[in-house]
Residue, then its C-alpha position, 0 to 999 in steps of 0.5 A: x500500500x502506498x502512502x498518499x499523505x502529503x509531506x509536511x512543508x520543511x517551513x509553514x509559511x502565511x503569506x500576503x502579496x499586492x501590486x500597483x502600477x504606481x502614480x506614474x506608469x500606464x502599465x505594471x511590469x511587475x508579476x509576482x508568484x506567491x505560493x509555496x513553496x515559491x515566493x518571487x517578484x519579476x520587475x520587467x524592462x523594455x516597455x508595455x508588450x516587452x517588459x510585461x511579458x518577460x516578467x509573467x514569462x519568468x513568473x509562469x515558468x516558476x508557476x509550473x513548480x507551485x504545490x510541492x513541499x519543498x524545492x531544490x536548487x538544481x529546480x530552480x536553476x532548471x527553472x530558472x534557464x527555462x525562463x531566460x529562453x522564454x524572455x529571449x524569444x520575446x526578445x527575438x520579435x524586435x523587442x529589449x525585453x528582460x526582467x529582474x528576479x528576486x525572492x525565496x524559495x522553501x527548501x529542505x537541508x537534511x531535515x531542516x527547513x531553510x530560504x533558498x533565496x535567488x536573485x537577477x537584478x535589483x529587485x530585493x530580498x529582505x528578511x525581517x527577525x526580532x525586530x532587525x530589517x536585513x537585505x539578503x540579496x545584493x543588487x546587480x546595479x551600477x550604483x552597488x558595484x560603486x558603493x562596493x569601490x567605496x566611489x559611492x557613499x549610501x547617502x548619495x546612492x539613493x538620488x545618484x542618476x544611475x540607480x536605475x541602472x542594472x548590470x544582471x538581468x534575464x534577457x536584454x541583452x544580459x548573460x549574468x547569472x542569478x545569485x543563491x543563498x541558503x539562509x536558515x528558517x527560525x519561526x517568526x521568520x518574515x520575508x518581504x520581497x519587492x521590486x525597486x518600485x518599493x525599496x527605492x522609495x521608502x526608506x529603510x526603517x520606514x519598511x522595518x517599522x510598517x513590517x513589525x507593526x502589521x501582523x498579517x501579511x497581507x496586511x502589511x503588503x498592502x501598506x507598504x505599496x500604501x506607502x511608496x504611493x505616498x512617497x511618489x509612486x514613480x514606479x511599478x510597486x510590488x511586494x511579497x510577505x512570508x511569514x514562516x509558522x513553523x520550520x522544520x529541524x529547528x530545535x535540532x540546528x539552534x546552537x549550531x545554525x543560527x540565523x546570524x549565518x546569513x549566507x551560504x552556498x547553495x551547495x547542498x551542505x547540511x550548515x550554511x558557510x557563514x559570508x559566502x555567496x553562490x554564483x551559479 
């Protein structure tokens, strides 16, 4: 006889999303999946019947993942190469289309429930625990390569003229790849993930404050698009909460896995390598 019971998801996640086409643009390029074990935001380049497309042709192809427990990095690489040839047969019609991507994705290290976090561009990843704001992935940006020089102060990051201007992307042109991360999960867990319609217009510690003080996810996405209208809305805005209820393994990996080891390879390894990124 073969058991038909369904795994138990490694994280147990509660989850809001919302998107808005912002104050100044006629279309959202933005696409969004929010269903586990996926929690992703594409934010489109090349203009109405380019950009849009890619990102719902990146968000589809991830769509076709929805429903398992868990997923594993070789997935989503698979996943992740199927989608650059969708966007690059947009492309082929004449069009610059391309697409960021960023978010997570609930996978399953030995027993233990950890983010995979992958991203493409300068849509953003961040994690929200005990009452610290945290930015996981690293943007792919001209200005970030110039902060990273030491050319740049984070002062003057924000209004510098190329902040819109990325150096990764799926399509346009673009051949560089996606960064991975393996985070380990604590309950009380929350991931917010968004376009640079959102984290370029509210402030750090305005998301840190609106995330803790909105305790249902969907709650708290409608406030912070709520809250880049208000700073202007230049931009297509979406963003993404995950909540993580339970995570699996977590008593086990407490005193040697603790959420302070931010980044690791996502190699397989049943404890992440604390200051490590995976470029795959």
């Amino acid at each position: 006889m073969i058991d038909a019971t369904p795994a138990e998801p490694p994280i147990v996640v509660r989850v809001g999303a919302a998107s808005h086409t912002g104050l100044r643009r006629r279309v959202n390029e933005d696409a969004y999946l929010a269903q586990a074990p996926l929690f992703l935001v594409a934010d489109g380049m090349g203009g109405h019947d380019a950009g849009d497309r890619a990102s719902a042709a990146v968000v589809a192809e991830f769509a076709h993942l929805v429903g398992g427990p868990s997923l594993a990095i070789d997935q989503v690489r698979a996943a992740l190469r199927r989608a650059r040839s969708r966007v690059e047969a947009i492309a082929s019609d004449g069009r610059a289309a391309g697409t960021t991507l960023s978010g997570v994705v609930v996978a399953d290290v030995g027993g233990v429930g950890y983010w995979l976090t992958v991203n493409v561009g300068d849509s953003r990843t961040y994690r929200f625990a005990q009452g610290v704001l945290e930015q996981i992935s690293v943007d792919h940006s001209v200005v970030q390569e110039l902060l990273d020089a030491g050319v740049l102060s984070g002062a003057d990051a924000a209004t510098d003229s190329r902040r819109n201007e990325i150096t990764r992307a799926i399509g346009a042109g673009s051949e560089g790849q996606a960064d991975y991360w393996m985070v380990p999960a604590e309950p009380g867990d929350r991931i917010l993930v968004c376009s640079d319609g959102l984290s370029g217009e509210v402030p750090a510690d305005r998301l840190r404050d609106i995330l803790a003080e909105e305790s249902d996810p969907e709650a708290a996405a409608t406030r912070l698009i709520h809250e880049a209208l208000l700073h202007g809305g230049r931009d297509n805005v979406t963003a993404v909460v995950v909540d993580a209820v339970h995570v699996a393994g977590y008593d086990d990996v407490y005193d040697t896995a603790p959420a302070g080891a931010r980044q690791a390879e996502a190699d397989g390894d049943t404890r992440p390598r604390a200051g490590t990124r995976g470029d795959v």
